[in-house]
Structures are given as structure tokens and as C-alpha cells.
C-alpha positions as CSV (number, residue, x, y, z in Angstrom):
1,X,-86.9,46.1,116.8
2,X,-86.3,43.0,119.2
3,X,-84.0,41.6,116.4
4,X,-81.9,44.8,116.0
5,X,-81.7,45.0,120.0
6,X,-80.5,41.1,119.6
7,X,-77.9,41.8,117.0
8,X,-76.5,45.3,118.7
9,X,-76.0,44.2,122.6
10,X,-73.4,41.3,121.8
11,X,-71.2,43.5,119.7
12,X,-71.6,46.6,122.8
13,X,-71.0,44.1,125.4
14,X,-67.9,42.6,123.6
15,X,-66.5,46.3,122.8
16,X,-67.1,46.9,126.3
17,X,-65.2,43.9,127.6
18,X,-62.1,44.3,125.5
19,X,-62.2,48.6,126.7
20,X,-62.3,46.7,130.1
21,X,-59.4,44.4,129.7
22,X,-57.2,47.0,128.3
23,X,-58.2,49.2,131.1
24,X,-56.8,46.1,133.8
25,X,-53.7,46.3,131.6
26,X,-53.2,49.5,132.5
27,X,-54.1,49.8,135.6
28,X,-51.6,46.5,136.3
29,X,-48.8,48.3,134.6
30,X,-49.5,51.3,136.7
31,X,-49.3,49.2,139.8
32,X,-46.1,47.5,138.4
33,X,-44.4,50.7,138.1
34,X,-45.4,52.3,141.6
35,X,-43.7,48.6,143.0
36,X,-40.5,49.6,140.8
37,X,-40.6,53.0,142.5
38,X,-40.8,51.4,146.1
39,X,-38.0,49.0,145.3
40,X,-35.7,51.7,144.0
41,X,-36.5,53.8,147.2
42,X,-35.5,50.7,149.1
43,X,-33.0,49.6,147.6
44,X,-31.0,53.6,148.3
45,X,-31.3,52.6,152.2
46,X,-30.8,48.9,152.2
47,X,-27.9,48.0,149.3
48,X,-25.3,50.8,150.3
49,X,-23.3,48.7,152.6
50,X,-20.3,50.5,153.3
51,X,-18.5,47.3,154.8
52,X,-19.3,44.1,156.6
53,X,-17.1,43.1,159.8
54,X,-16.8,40.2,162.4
55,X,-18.3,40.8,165.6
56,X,-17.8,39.2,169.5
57,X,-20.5,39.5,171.5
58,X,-20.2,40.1,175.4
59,X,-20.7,37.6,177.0
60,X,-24.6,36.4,178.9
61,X,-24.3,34.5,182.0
62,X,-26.8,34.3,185.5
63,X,-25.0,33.5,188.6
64,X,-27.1,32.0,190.7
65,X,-30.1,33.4,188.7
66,X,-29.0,36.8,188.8
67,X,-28.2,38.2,185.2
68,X,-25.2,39.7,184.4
69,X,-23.5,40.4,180.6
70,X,-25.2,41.6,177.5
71,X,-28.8,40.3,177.7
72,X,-29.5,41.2,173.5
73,X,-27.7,40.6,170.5
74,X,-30.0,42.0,167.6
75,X,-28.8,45.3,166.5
76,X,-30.6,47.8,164.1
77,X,-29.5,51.4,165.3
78,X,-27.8,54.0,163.7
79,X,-24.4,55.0,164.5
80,X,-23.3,57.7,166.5
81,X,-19.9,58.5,168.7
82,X,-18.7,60.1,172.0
83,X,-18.7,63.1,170.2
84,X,-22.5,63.4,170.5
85,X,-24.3,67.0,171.6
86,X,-25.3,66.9,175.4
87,X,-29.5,65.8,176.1
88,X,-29.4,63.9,172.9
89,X,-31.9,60.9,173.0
90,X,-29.3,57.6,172.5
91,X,-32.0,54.8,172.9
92,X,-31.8,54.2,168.7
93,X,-28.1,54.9,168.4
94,X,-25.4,52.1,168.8
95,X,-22.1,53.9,169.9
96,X,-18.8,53.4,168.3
97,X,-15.9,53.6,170.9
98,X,-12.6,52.5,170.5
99,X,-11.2,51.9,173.5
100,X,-7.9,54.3,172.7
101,X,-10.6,57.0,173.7
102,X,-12.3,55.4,176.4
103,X,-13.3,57.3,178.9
104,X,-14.0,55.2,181.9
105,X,-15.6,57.0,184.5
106,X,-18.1,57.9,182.0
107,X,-18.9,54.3,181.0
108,X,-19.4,53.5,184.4
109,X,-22.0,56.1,185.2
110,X,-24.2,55.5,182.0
111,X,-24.3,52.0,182.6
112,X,-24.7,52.2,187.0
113,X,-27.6,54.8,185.8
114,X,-28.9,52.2,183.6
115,X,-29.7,55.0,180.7
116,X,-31.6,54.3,177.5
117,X,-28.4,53.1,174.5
118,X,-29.4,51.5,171.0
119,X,-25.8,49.5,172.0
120,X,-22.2,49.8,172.2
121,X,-19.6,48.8,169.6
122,X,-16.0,48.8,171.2
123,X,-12.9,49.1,168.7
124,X,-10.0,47.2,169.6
125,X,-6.3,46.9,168.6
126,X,-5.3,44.9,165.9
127,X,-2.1,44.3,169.0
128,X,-4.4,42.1,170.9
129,X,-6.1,40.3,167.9
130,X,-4.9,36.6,168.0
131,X,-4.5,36.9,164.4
132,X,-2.1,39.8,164.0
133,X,1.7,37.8,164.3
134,X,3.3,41.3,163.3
135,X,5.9,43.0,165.8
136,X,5.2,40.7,168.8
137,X,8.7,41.5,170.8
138,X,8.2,45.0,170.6
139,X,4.6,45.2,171.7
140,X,5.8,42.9,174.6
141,X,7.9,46.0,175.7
142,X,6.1,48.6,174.7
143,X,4.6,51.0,177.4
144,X,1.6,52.5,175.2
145,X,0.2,48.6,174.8
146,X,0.5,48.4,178.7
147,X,-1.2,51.2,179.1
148,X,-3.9,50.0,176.8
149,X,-4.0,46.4,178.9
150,X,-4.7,48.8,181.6
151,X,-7.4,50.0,180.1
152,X,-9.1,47.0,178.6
153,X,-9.3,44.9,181.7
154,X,-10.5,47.7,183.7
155,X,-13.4,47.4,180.9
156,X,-13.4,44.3,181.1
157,X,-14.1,43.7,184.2
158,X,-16.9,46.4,184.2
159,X,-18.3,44.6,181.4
160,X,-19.0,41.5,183.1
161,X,-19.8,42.2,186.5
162,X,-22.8,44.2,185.0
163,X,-26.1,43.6,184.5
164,X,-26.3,45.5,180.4
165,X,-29.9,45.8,178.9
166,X,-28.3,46.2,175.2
167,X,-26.2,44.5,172.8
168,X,-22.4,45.0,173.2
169,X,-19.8,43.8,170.6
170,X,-16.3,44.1,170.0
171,X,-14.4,43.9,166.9
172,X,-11.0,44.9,165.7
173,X,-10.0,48.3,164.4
174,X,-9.5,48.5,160.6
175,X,-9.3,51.1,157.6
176,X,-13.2,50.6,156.7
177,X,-14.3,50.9,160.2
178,X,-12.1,53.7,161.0
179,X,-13.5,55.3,157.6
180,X,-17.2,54.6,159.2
181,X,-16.2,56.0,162.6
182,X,-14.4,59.8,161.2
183,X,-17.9,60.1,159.5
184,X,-19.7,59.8,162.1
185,X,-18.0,61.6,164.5
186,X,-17.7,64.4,161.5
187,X,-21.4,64.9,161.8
188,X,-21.7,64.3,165.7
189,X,-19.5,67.3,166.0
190,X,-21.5,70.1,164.1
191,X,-24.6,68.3,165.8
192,X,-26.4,66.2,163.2
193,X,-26.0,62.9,164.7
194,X,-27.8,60.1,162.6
195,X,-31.3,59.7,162.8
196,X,-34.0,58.4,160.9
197,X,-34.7,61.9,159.6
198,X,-31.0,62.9,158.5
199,X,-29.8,59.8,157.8
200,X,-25.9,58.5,158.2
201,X,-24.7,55.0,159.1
202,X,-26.8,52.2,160.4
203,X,-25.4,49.0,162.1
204,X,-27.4,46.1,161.8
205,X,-26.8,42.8,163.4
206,X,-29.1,39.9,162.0
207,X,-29.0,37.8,165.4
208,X,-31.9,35.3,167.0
209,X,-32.5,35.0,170.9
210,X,-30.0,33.9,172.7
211,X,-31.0,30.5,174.5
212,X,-29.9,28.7,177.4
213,X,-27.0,26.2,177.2
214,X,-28.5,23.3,178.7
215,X,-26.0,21.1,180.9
216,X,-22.7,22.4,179.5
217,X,-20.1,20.0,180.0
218,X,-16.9,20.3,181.2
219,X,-14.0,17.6,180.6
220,X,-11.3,16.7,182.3
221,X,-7.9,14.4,180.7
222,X,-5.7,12.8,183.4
223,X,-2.2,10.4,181.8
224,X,0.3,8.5,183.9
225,X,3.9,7.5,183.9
226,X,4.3,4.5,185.9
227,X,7.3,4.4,188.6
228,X,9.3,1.2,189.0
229,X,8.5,-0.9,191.5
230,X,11.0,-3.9,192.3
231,X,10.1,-7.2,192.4
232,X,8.1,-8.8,196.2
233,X,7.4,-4.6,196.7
234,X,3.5,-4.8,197.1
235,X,3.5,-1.2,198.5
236,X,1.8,1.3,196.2
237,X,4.4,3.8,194.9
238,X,3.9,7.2,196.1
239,X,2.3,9.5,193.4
240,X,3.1,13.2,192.2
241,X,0.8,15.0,190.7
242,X,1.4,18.1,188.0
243,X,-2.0,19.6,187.1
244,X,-3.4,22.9,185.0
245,X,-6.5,24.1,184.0
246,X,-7.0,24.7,180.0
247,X,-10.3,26.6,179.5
248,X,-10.5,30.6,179.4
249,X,-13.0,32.9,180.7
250,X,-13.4,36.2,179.2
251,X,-15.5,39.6,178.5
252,X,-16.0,38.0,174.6
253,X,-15.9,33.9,174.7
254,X,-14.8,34.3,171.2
255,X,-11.8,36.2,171.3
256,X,-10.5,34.6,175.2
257,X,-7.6,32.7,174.2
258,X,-5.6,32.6,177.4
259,X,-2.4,32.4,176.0
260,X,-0.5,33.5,179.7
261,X,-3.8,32.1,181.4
262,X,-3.7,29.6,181.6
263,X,-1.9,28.6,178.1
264,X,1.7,29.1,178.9
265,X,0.7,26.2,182.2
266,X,-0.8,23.9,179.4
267,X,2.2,24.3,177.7
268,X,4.7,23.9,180.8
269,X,3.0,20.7,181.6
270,X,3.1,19.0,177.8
271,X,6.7,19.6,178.0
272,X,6.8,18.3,181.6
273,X,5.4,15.5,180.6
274,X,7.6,15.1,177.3
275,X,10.7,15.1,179.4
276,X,9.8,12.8,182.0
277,X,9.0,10.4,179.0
278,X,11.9,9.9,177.9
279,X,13.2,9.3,181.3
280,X,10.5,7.0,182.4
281,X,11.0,5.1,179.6
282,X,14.0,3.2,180.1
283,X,13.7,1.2,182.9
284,X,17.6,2.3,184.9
285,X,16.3,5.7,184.6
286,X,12.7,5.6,185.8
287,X,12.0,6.6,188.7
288,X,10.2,5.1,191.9
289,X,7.7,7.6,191.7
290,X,4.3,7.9,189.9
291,X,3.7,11.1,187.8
292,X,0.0,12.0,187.1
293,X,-0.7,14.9,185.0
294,X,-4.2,16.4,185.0
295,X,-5.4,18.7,182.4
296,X,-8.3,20.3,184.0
297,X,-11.5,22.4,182.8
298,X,-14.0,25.2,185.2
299,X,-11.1,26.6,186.5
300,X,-12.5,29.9,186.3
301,X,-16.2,29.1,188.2
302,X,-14.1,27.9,191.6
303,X,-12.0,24.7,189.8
304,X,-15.3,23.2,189.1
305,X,-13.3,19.9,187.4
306,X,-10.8,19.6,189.6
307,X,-13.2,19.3,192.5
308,X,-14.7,16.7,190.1
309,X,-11.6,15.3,189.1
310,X,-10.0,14.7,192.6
311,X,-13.8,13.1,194.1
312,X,-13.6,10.4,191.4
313,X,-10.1,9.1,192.8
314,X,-10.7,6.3,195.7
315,X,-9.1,7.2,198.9
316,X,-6.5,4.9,198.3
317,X,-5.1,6.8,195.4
318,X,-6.1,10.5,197.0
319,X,-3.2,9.1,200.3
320,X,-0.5,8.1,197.5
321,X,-0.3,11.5,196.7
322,X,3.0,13.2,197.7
323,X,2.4,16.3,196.6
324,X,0.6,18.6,193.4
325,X,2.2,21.2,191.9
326,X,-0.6,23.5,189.8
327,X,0.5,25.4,187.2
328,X,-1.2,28.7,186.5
329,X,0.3,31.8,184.5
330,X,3.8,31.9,184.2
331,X,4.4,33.2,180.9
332,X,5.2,36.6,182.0
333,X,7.2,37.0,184.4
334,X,11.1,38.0,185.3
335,X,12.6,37.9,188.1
336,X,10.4,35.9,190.6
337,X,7.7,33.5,190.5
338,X,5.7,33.0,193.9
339,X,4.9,29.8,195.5
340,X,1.0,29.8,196.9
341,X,0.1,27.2,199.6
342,X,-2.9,27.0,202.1
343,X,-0.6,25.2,204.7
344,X,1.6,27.3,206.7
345,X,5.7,27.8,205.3
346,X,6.2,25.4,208.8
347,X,4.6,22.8,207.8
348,X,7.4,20.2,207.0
349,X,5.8,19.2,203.4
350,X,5.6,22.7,202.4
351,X,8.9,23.6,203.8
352,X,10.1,20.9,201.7
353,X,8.8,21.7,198.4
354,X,9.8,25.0,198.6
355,X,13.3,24.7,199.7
356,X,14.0,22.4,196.3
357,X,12.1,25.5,194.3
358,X,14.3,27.7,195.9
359,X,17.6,25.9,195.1
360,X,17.1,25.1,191.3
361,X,15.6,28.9,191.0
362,X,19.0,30.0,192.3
363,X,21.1,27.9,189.9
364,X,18.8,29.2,186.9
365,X,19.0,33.2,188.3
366,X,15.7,34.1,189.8
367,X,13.8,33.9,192.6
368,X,11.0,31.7,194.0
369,X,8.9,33.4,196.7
370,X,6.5,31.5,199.6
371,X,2.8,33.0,199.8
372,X,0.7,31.2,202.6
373,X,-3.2,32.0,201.9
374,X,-5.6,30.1,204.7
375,X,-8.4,28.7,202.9
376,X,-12.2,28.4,204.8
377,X,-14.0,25.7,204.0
378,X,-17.3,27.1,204.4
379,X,-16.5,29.5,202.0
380,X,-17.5,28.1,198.5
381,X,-15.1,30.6,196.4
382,X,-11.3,29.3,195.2
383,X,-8.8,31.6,194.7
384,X,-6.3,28.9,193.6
385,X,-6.2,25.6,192.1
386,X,-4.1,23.9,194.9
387,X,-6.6,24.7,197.5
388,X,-9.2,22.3,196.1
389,X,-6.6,19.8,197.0
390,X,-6.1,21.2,200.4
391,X,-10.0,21.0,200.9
392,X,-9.4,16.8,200.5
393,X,-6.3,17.2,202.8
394,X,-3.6,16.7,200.1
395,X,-0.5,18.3,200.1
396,X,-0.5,21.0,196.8
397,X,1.0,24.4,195.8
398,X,0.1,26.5,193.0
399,X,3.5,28.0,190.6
400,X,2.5,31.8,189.8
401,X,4.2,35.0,188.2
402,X,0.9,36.6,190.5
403,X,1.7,37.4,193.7
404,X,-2.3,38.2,195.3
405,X,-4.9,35.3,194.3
406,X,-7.3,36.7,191.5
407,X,-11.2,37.6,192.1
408,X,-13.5,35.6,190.9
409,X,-13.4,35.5,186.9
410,X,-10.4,37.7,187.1
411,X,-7.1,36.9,185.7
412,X,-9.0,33.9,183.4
413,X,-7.3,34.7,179.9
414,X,-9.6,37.8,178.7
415,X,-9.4,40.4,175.9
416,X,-5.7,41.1,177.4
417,X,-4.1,38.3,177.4
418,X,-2.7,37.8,174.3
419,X,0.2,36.1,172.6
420,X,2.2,39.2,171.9
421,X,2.2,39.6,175.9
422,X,3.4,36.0,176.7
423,X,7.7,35.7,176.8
424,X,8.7,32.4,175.8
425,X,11.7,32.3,177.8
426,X,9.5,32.7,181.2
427,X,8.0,29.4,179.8
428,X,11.1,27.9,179.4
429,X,12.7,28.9,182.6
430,X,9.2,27.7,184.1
431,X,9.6,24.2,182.9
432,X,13.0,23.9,183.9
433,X,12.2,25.2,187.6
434,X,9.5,22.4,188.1
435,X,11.6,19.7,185.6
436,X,14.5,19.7,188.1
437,X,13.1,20.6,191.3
438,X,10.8,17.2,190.5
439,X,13.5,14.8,189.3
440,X,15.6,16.1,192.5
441,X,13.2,14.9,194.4
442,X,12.7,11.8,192.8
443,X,16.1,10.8,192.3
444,X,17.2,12.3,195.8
445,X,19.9,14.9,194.8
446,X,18.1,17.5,196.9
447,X,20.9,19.8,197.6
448,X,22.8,19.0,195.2
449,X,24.0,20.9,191.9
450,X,23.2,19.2,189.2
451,X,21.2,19.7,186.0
452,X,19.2,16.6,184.9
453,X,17.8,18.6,181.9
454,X,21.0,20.6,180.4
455,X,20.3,22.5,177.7
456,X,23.2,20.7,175.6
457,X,21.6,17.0,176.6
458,X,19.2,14.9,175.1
459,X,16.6,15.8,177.8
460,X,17.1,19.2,176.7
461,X,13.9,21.9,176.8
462,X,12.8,21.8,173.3
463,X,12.0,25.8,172.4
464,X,10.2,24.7,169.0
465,X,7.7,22.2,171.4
466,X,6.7,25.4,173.6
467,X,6.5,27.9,170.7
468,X,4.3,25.8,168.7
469,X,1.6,24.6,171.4
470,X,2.0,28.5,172.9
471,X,1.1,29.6,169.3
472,X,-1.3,26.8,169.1
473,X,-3.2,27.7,172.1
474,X,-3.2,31.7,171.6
475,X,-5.4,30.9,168.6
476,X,-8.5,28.9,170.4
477,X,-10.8,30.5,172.6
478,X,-11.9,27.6,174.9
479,X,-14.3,28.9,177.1
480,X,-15.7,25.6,178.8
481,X,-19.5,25.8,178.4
482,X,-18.9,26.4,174.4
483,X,-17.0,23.3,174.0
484,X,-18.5,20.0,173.3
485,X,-16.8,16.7,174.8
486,X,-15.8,16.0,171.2
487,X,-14.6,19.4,170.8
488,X,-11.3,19.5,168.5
489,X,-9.5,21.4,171.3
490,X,-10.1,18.5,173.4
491,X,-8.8,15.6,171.4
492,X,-5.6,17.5,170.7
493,X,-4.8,17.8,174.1
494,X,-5.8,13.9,174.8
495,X,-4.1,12.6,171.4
496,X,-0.9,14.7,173.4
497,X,-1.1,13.5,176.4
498,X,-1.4,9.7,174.8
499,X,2.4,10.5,173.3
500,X,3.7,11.0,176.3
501,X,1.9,9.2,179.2
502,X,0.3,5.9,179.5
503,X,-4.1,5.6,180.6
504,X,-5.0,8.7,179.5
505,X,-8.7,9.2,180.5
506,X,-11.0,11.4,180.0
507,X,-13.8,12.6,182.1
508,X,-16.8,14.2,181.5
509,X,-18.5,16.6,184.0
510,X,-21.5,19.0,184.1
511,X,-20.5,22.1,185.2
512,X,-21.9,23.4,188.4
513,X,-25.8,24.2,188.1
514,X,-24.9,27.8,190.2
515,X,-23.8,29.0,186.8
516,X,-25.7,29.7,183.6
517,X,-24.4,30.7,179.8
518,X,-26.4,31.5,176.8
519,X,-25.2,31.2,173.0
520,X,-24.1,33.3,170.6
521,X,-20.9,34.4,170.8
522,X,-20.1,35.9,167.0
523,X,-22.0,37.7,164.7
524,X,-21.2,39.2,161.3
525,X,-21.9,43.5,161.5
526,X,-23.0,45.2,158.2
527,X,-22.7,48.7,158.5
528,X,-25.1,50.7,155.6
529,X,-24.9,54.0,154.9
530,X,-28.5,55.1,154.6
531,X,-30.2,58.7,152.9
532,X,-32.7,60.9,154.8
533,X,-36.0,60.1,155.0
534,X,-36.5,63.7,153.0
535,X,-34.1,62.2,150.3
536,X,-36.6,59.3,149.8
537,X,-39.5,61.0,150.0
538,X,-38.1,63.4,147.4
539,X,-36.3,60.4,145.3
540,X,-40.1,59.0,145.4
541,X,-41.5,62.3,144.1
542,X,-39.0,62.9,141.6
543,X,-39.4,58.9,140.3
544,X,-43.0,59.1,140.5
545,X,-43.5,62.4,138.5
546,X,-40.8,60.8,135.8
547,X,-42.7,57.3,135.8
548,X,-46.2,59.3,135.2
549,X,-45.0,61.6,132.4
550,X,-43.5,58.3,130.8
551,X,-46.5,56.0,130.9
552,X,-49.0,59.0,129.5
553,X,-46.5,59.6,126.9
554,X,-46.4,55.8,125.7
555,X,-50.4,55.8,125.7
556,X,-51.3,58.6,124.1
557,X,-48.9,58.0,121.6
558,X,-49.7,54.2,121.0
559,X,-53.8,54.4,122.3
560,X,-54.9,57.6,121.9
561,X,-55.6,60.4,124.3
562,X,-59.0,59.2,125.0
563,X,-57.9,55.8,126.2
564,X,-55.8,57.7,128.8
565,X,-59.0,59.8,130.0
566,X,-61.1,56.7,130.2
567,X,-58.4,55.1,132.3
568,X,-59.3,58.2,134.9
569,X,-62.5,58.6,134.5
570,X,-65.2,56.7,136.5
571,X,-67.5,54.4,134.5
572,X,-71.2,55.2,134.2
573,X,-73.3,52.9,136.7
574,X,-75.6,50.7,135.5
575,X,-79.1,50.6,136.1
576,X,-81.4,47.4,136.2
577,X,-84.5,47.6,134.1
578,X,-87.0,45.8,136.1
579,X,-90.1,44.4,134.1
């Protein structure tokens, strides 16, 4: 019996580990499947992406410590509209507005009340996008678009004076998203807005934290054209100086281009500085005057450079100045352009300055107004570029189409100001104002009626120049914190300035500490179009029951219906035989 026993037990234990094996087979093809079933579940919500679009975050700044701007910029909400039932629960929906429907007041209240949003998504123009070159005469005169500008830097201005505890983007209107938006608003008006439970459109914006810029710099580029000095003169030749500030500030970093603020004064002052080249360069016609141009950056947090700027000259050369002349927005104007001062019109400097603006701008057709603004000292805000001039006691206007000096980060080149909003012929007429009026008073033929820079001469205006670096400019966003000193941006305005004018320099600042930005600035939206959470469970059901009937099917008909039972059934347990 004890042989037999021997013989029997390998051939039942080896019978009962192959039933075993196959059983793991089984079981492992089972779990397989199940897998398959979840990934086909997911795949319904996650791979339906209805369309994927570029987004500009608002921006994230502290003042002082004191927050203001978009403080997140992940997004995973589902979509919903202004058309949404009243007392519905908005904390996990992002809402699509185009700004065409905006209504304000509304807007205001939910964000003063600080009320629960997923986020906000606001639909723009294609008019203000600086990639859309269609129709831009027209839009310049159409009254809808102004009515929209309106609108847009009322938001604006809402936008960043608040403290918003959600992500806000912008992006451009377009047939996909337009598509998106009728759907949702289609299902926000019978009163199934999207939810986890019904399902609809989810926005989802793959974004990290946004960090701290540490020490953003801000750079400033300064050229000269040399006066003549003749020979034993050891006297140091008085200086003027012609000075704008390049960088943007703006609701979306990304999309602040500037192009009438301050581009269309970048561009006056490049073609300033191309004319008075070619004058300065031959010796009988150059004057006895030195010409400093200054390309400045921080204009919008108080004319942080040009504080900068101006503190690095030595008192020497700060006393050789004559006078500034600033250049800020005056690429949309008509009939007038205002003179800003902090010295009273008395004042024989000012009186001066503004009496050879006055007689070119007759000659050319328009008018030149005065506007006298006291500056305090103790007061750290600057309305206008001059005055940080005035601060160090030197004589300095600002040339403006705006007749009240802007608030703080107001009027800095926002969603608004666009290219199709700038006239080229204000430019123009801009550069010839401040060309002549300068080389009247530098060639002393004040009073007198003549045109230095003709338009049928040689020192003609050059059109082509302006409309280039105009169309140049209205395509970078040069917010100062986001650009590096090596930016691209940068060196083209230094490799400019180093055709035209002789030690070009550029300076590198940190802007003031009172002011603080964080990163990310774009983002890439992917709007999915997602099923109910009954449609999955009942897709689950319905692939589970199919999956089932398939695998019992295969193994009955390949194992046998036992081998199906004893994949179900629980094996026997085993009991030790003790001795």
C-alpha cells in the first residue's frame, strides 16, 4: 500500500498543479479584460477633444505684498455660460464669456462678493488680435470696435486692480470655440448645465504653480550724436535729450503689445534719430548741440528706469541738459496733441519750448496745447515721464494725444491697444512736429518758416521706416519683468540705435522691489466633450456583460464546461494529517 500511495500522489499533485496554472490563466485573462473595459470607459471621457486653443493668462502681481491678478492657472472645470439657471453652484464650472456680451455690473459684483467660480474664460475679437492684418482702416473708424475698446478696458482695468481667487484666461474668438460656446449655452438654457452627472464640455488647462520672478530686470539703451565743437572751445556743449519708454503693461502680458503705448513713441524716436543722422553726419550741417536718445523700460511701475537711468549720469552731464522731450502715445490722435510740464507755462524754459511746438504745429495744421501738472515730491506715484526729470531739476515735457495724466497701470499698452487702432499719419505728423521744432532750435530759425525735413528732400520722413517698426512692435508683448537682458526685443532696439547714434549703452536695472510678478503667462486650453457619468456606468455594464458572455463562450467551447465551473468554484481546504 505505501508503494501505490508513492506512485499515485506525484501524478495527483502534478494534475493538480497544471488545473492550477490554467486556473491563473484564466483568472489573468479575466483581469486583462476588466482593464480593457476601464480603458475604453476612459478613453469615452478623456480622447473626445473637441479642439485645443491658445490661452493668456491674467496677469499675478503683489504690490507691496498685497496680491492682486489671477492667483491660479490649473483649470479642470466643466463649461458653462451666462445663460446659467439662478442658485446654481459655479465653484466646478469655468464660464465662457465673450466680451460682446459682457455684462459689467455683473462681473463686478461676483467678483467684489468674492463668490465660489471654477474660472472665467473671456472671448475676444479677432479685431484686437495682433495677428489678424485684415481690414485695419476700417476697424480704425468703426464705432462698434470703439464701443468694444470701451468695454475691454473697463474689464481690464477691473481685472487687475482685483484680488481673483481663480484662473482667468483670454483667448480669441474662433469657429471651434464659438461651436463649443452655442452648446453650452444650448443646454444652460433648458437648465442642464454641465456637471459631472450630465456630462457636456470640460476645460482643462495642464498648468504648474506659478512662482516668483526673482529680481526681474529692467534695461535701459541710451545712443548719442555728438555736436560740433570748434577748435580752443573747452565748454561742454549743451545736450538735448529725446526719451520713450518701450515696455507694456497689460491685463494678459502676453497679448500687451503697446502699439499706440508706447510703440508709436519708440517708433517717433528711431526715426528722430534716423534724421538727425544724416544731418549730424556731415560736419557743415551738424549742429552745436548734443542729442541723447534714451530708450527706457518700468515706465508703467512710476518710470522705474528712467529714475535709474537719469541717477547714473554725473552732475555734470544732468546741468548740460537743455531740455527732454518724452515721447508717449501719439499714434492716435487728430487735431491736437498736448504739451505736459510740471513747471508753470511762465517759466521762460517752458515758455520757450512751447512757443517753437506751437509754430511748426501751425505750419503742419494742428494744434499743440500747454498742460501744467505740479508734481509733489513726497509723493512716490508718476503720472508722466518728464516729471522724473523735473524731480532732478531738469527742464522736460512730455508730447501726448492724452490730455489728463493716466492712473497708475492705466493707459500702459493693454488688451486695447492694438495696431488696427494706431494711424500712421499721427506718427508721421508726430515726428515732423518734434524733427523741426528741434532743428529750429538748434540751428536758430525760431520764428522762422522753414521746413528742414520737406517731404520732397532727402531728409524726408520715410513712411516705410515707421510702418515697418510700428508693425514690428504691435507684434511683441514686452512686458518688462518677462524680458531677459538678452531678450531679442532688446537687441533689436540696441542693434537700431547703433545705426544711427554713436555709444550706445545699455544698462541693466532691477526693478523696484515694491513690485512683484509671477510666471506663466500662456497656456494651451483643450476643451473635451465628456459623457455622463450614467453613460459610463451603463457603457461599463453593457461592455462587461458582452466581455463575460464572450470569455464563457471561448472556454466552454475550447475547455469544457467544467473548467468554467471550477474557475468559480472555491477549492476544497486542505487538512494536515498530523502523526
Amino acid at each position: 500500500m505505501e508503494s501505490i500511495s508513492e506512485f499515485r500522489n506525484p501524478r495527483s499533485s502534478s494534475s493538480m498543479g497544471s488545473r492550477k496554472a490554467r486556473e491563473r490563466e484564466m483568472l489573468d485573462s479575466v483581469c486583462s479584460m476588466i482593464a480593457l473595459v476601464f480603458f475604453l470607459v476612459t478613453c469615452v471621457e478623456l480622447c473626445d477633444a473637441a479642439t485645443v486653443v491658445d490661452v493668456y493668462r491674467l496677469i499675478q502681481y503683489d504690490i507691496s505684498g498685497a496680491p492682486f491678478g489671477s492667483r491660479l492657472a490649473k483649470l479642470n472645470h466643466h463649461a458653462g455660460s451666462l445663460h446659467f439657471p439662478p442658485g446654481a453652484d459655479l465653484s466646478r464650472t469655468v464660464l465662457i464669456i465673450p466680451v460682446r456680451d459682457l455684462n459689467i455690473t455683473f462681473l463686478q459684483e461676483y467678483i467684489a462678493q468674492r463668490q465660489p467660480l471654477g474660472g472665467l474664460l473671456f472671448l475676444l475679437p479677432r479685431v484686437f488680435s495682433f495677428e489678424n492684418k485684415d481690414d485695419m482702416r476700417s476697424n480704425h473708424q468703426n464705432q462698434g470696435n470703439d464701443l468694444l475698446k470701451n468695454v475691454i478696458a473697463e474689464l481690464e482695468q477691473l481685472l487687475i486692480h482685483a484680488n481673483v481667487p481663480y484662473p482667468v484666461y483670454f483667448a480669441f474668438e474662433d469657429d471651434d470655440i464659438d461651436a463649443v460656446l452655442a452648446d453650452v449655452k444650448r443646454t444652460d438654457a433648458i437648465g442642464q448645465p454641465a456637471t459631472a452627472t450630465t456630462g457636456g464640455f470640460k476645460l482643462v488647462v495642464s498648468a504648474p504653480e506659478p512662482k516668483k520672478l526673482i529680481s526681474p530686470t529692467i534695461t535701459n539703451i541710451q545712443g548719442w550724436l555728438p555736436g560740433l565743437k570748434t577748435d580752443g572751445d573747452a565748454s561742454q556743449l549743451p545736450t538735448i535729450a529725446i526719451v520713450a519708454s518701450y515696455d507694456t503693461f497689460g491685463a494678459a502680458p502676453a497679448l500687451s503689445v503697446g502699439s499706440d503705448s508706447n510703440g508709436s513713441g519708440i517708433v517717433a524716436l528711431l526715426e528722430i534719430a534716423r534724421l538727425f543722422s544724416l544731418l549730424y553726419s556731415n560736419p557743415k550741417t551738424r549742429g552745436r548741440y548734443n542729442l541723447l536718445f534714451g530708450l527706457t523700460s518700468g515706465g508703467p511701475y512710476n518710470y522705474n528706469g528712467t529714475q535709474k537711468w537719469l541717477r547714473s549720469f554725473d552732475q555734470r552731464l544732468r546741468e548740460s541738459i537743455d531740455y527732454a522731450i518724452c515721447l508717449n502715445s501719439i499714434g492716435s490722435w487728430d487735431n491736437e496733441l498736448w504739451i505736459h510740464v510740471s513747471k508753470p507755462a511762465e517759466n521762460v524754459y517752458i515758455k520757450q519750448i512751447f512757443e517753437d511746438f506751437s509754430n511748426v504745429a501751425e505750419g503742419l495744421g494742428f494744434k499743440v496745447g500747454l498742460k501744467h501738472k505740479k508734481i509733489n515730491i513726497s509723493n512716490p506715484r508718476v503720472a508722466w515721464e518728464h516729471e522724473q526729470f523735473s524731480r532732478l531739476r531738469v527742464t522736460a515735457a512730455t508730447l501726448s494725444e492724452l490730455f489728463t495724466a493716466p492712473e497708475l497701470l492705466e493707459s500702459t499698452g493693454g488688451l486695447v491697444d492694438s495696431r488696427h487702432f494706431v494711424n500712421e499719419t499721427a506718427i508721421i505728423r508726430s515726428v515732423k512736429l518734434v524733427a523741426e521744432s528741434l532743428a529750429r532750435h538748434i540751428y536758430g530759425y525760431q520764428g522762422n518758416n522753414i521746413q528742414i525735413f520737406a517731404d520732397d528732400s532727402s531728409l524726408a520722413v520715410n513712411p516705410c521706416y515707421i510702418q515697418s517698426w510700428l508693425d514690428f512692435l504691435s507684434r511683441t508683448p514686452r512686458v518688462a519683468p518677462f524680458l531677459s537682458k538678452n531678450d531679442p526685443f532688446v537687441m533689436a532696439l540696441k542693434k537700431e540705435l547703433e545705426d544711427h547714434t554713436h555709444e550706445v549703452n545699455v544698462q541693466h536695472e532691477v526693478l523696484d522691489g515694491m513690485f512683484t510678478f509671477y510666471d506663466l503667462t500662456k497656456a494651451r486650453l483643450a476643451i473635451y466633450q465628456v459623457a455622463s457619468v450614467t453613460f459610463d456606468l451603463l457603457l461599463l455594464l453593457v461592455l462587461g456583460s458582452y466581455l463575460i458572455v464572450l470569455f464563457s463562450f471561448l472556454v466552454i467551447t475550447t475547455r469544457g464546461l467544467d473548467d468554467l465551473i471550477s474557475i468559480f468554484r472555491r477549492p476544497p481546504s486542505r487538512k494536515v494529517k498530523t502523526a
